[in-house]
N, C-alpha and C positions, 0 to 999 in steps of 0.2 A: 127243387130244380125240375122244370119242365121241360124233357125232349124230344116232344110230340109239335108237329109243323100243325098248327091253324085249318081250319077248313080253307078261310085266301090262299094260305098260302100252298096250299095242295094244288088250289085250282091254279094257281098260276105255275106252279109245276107243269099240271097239265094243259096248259097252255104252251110252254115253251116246248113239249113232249112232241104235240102235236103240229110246231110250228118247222120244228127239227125234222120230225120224219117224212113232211110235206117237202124242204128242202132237199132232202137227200133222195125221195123217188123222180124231183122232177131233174136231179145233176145228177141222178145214176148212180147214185153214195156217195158221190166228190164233193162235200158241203160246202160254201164259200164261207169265211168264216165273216167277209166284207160284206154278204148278204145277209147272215144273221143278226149281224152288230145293227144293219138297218134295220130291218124286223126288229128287233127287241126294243130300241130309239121310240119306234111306232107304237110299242107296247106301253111305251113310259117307262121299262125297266129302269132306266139310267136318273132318272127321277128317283130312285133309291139313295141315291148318293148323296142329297142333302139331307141336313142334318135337320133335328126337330125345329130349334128356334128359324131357320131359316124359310123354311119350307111351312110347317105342318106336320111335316110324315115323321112317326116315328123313327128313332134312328136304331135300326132293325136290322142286324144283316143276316135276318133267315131266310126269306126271299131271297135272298142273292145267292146264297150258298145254296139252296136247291136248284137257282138259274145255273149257278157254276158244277155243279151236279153232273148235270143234264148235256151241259155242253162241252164237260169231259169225254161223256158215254161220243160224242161225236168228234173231240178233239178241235171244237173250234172256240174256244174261249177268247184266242185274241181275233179284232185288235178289242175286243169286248173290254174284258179284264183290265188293260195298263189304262184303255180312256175313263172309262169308271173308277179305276183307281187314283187318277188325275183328276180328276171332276168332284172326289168326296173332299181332295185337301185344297182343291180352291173352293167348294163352298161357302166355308164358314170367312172364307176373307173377301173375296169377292164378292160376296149378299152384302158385305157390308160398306165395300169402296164403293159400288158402282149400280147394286139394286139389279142389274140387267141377267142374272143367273140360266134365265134359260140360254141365253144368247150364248153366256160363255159355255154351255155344256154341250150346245150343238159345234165349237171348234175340238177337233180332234186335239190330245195333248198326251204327255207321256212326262213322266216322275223320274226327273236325273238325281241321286244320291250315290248311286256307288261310285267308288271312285280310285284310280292304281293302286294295289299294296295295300290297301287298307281294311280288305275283307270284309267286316260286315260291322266296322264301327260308324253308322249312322249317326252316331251325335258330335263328332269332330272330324266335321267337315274339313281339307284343306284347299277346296277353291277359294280366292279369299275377295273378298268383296271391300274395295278400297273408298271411302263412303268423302266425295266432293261436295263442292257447294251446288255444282249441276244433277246432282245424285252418284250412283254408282258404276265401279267399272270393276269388271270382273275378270278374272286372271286364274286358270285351272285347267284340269282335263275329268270331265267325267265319263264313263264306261258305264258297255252292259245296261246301256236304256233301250226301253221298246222302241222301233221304230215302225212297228205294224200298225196300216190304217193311215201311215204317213203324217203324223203328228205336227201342227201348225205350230205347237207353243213347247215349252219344257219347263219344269217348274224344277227351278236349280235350287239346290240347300249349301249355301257356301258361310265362310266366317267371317263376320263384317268387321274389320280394323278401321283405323284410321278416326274414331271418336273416341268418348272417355272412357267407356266401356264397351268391349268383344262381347260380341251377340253372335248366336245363328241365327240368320236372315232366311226367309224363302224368296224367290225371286221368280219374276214371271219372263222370259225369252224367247223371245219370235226367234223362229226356224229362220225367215231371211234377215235375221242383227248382224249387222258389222262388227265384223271379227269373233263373229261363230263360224267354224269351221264345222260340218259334221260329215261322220266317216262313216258310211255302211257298211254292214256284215253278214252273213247268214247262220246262222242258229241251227248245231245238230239235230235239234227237232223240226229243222224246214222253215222256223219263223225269219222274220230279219230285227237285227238290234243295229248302236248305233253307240260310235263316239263323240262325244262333243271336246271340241279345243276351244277353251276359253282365252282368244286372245286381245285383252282390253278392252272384252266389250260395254261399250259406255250406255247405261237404263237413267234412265228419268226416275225421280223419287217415289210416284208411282207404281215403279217394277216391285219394288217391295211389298210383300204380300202381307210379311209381320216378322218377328224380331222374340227373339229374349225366349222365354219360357213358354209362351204360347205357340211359337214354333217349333221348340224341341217336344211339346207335347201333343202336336200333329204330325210330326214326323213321326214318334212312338206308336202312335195311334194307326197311320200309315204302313208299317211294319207288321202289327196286330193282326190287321182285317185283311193286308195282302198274305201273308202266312194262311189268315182260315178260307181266303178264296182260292189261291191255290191247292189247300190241302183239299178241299172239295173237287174243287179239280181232277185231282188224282185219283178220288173215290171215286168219279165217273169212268176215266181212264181203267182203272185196276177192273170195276165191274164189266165192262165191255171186253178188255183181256180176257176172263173169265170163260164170259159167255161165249168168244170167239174161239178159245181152245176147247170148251165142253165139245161146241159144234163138232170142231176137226177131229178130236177123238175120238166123236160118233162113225166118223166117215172114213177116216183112214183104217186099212183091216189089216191085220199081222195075222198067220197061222189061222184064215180062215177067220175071223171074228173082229170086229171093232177093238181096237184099243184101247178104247174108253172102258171095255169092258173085263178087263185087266186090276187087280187089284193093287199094284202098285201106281197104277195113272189115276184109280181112283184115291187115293189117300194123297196125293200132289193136289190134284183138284180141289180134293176136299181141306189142304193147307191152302189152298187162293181163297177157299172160301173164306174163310175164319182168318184169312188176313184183313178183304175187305171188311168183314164185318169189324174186328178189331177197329178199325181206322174209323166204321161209323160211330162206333162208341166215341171214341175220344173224339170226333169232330163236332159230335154233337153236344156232348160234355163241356167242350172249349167253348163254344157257340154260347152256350147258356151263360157260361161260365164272362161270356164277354157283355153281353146282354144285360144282366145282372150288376155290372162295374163291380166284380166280386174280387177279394184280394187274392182267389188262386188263377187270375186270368193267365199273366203270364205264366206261370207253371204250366198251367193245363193247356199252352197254345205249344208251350218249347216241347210239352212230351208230345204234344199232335205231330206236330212238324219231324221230331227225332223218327218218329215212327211212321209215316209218309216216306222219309228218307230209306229207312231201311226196308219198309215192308215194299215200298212203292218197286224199287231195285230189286228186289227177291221174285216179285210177280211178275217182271218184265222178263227175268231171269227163264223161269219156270215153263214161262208160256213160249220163250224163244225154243227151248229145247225139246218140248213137247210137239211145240210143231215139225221138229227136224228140221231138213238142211233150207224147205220153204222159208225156215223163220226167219233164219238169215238175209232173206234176198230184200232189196233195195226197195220192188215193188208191191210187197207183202204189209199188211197195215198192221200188224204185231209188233215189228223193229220200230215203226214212227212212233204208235203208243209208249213203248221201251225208252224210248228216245227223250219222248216228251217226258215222262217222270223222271229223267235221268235231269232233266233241266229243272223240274218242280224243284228237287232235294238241291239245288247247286241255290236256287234263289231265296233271300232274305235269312241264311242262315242252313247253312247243310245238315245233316245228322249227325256228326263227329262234334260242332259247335252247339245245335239244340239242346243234347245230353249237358255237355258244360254245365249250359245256359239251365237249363233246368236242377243239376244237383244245385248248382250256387242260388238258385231260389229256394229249394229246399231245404237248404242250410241255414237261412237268414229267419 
């Protein structure tokens, strides 16, 4: 098992490294996350997202996870992250209806599955997809999708009745369809999501992306690599916490002396440390582990994630209170970081359900 990055993919670290810190001196620190997403387009990053047979490119997600890295340490991963993660599950259908791949990766889109009450059972869909002789009409409500970037399309996961045998369908949905309703929101980390009302909205045969087993095992597959792009996420996030509380430590003085220089702020610090590192092991472990198609993938993604959840919360924790009463304030970038892991651990699966999720693989 190799968890060492590529000389590429170093460089292309160091590429987004230096695309990042260009952004942030000419807005002052204020990143646009809508100007990186262009920059990266430009870069081809999003060209990651197909798959070998369709593309070329190996289907690799260590370049991404050091892109996702990287634009933790800045907090600007959407609308990056949901349209790359919409763009990898129309790949391998769209290369294949329609040939025009670049075209559909340059429309923004965003991955509707969750859905009321239902937590994080992705494989029993209950929007239900009533299948006519004109194609399909759909009838549901799904929650909790990206709406950052302003997404053109949504790629619904509903249960298709109505023929001889129940399928999960994936389904392709224009933002302006009749009798889509969508309901904006904003997101304690600052971003915006969105509700969709499914009411009878009628697709053409075509909206169908695929059906049966080959969509429930893109959908799988979609849960996987969003789990390890988010957890690298966090690993960006937790290291810039980090760095940012070392700073204040330096700077603020009690009794005559920096605080930092305190031996119990050092032993706190030095638990953030050996948290983030913790989290690179297992992200990187996972990573291989996915790379590989090895049978402890899910194991090694559920313990990433469980520990993300926990560690990610502890560090936000840590760092709020080490700053004092600053850390709390609304315009201090500690609480938004805080903020942001506190949504990483709530998506595709929290830490109280990764542990589950993980002994019951354990056991089998």
């Amino acid at each position: 098992m190799d968890l060492t990055f590529t000389f590429e993919q170093q460089q292309l670290r160091n590429s987004v490294q230096k695309m990042l810190q260009g952004c942030a001196s000419r807005s002052q620190g204020s990143v646009s996350g809508q100007e990186v997403h262009n920059q990266l387009v430009d870069m081809g990053i999003l060209q990651l997202a197909l798959l070998e047979e369709d593309s070329g490119v190996e289907d690799d997600m260590a370049p991404v996870v050091a892109v996702m890295e990287e634009l933790g340490r800045y907090r600007v991963a959407e609308p990056f992250l949901s349209i790359f993660l919409a763009a990898r599950l129309l790949a391998p259908c769209i290369a294949k209806k329609m040939g025009e791949i670049d075209h559909c990766l340059g429309i923004p889109g965003s991955v509707a599955i969750y859905e009321p009450g239902a937590r994080y059972a992705f494989d029993a869909p209950s929007v239900e997809a009533q299948e006519q002789e004109t194609g399909y009409l759909l009838i549901g409500t799904k929650v909790a999708v990206s709406a950052s970037g302003d997404p053109g399309r949504f790629i619904v996961s509903a249960r298709i009745s109505g023929s001889t045998q129940e399928d999960i369908g994936l389904f392709v949905v224009n933002a302006g369809q009749t009798g889509l309703k969508i309901i904006n929101y904003p997101t304690i980390d600052g971003g915006q999501a969105c509700s969709l009302l499914l009411d009878k909205v009628e697709l053409k045969p075509d909206a169908l992306l695929c059906r049966g087993d080959l969509a429930e095992s893109l959908i799988a597959d979609h849960v996987q690599v969003a789990s390890l792009l988010l957890s690298a996420e966090a690993l960006g996030l937790m290291e810039h916490l980090l760095e940012l509380t070392v700073e204040y430590c330096n700077q603020r003085r009690q009794f005559d002396k920096p605080i930092g220089k305190f031996q119990v702020i050092q032993h706190r610090l030095a638990d953030l440390y050996i948290h983030c590192e913790s989290i690179r092991s297992l992200l990187y472990a996972a990573l291989a582990n996915y790379s590989e198609s090895s049978e402890d993938t899910k194991a090694s993604i559920a313990a990433l994630k469980f520990k993300v959840g926990e560690l990610g919360r502890l560090a936000g924790e840590v760092s709020v209170q080490l700053h004092g009463a600053i850390g709390f304030t609304e315009e201090y970038s500690a609480g938004r970081y805080y903020k942001r892991l506190m949504v990483i651990d709530a998506l595709y699966g929290n830490a109280d359900y990764q542990l589950q999720a993980y002994l019951r693989k354990s056991m089998t």
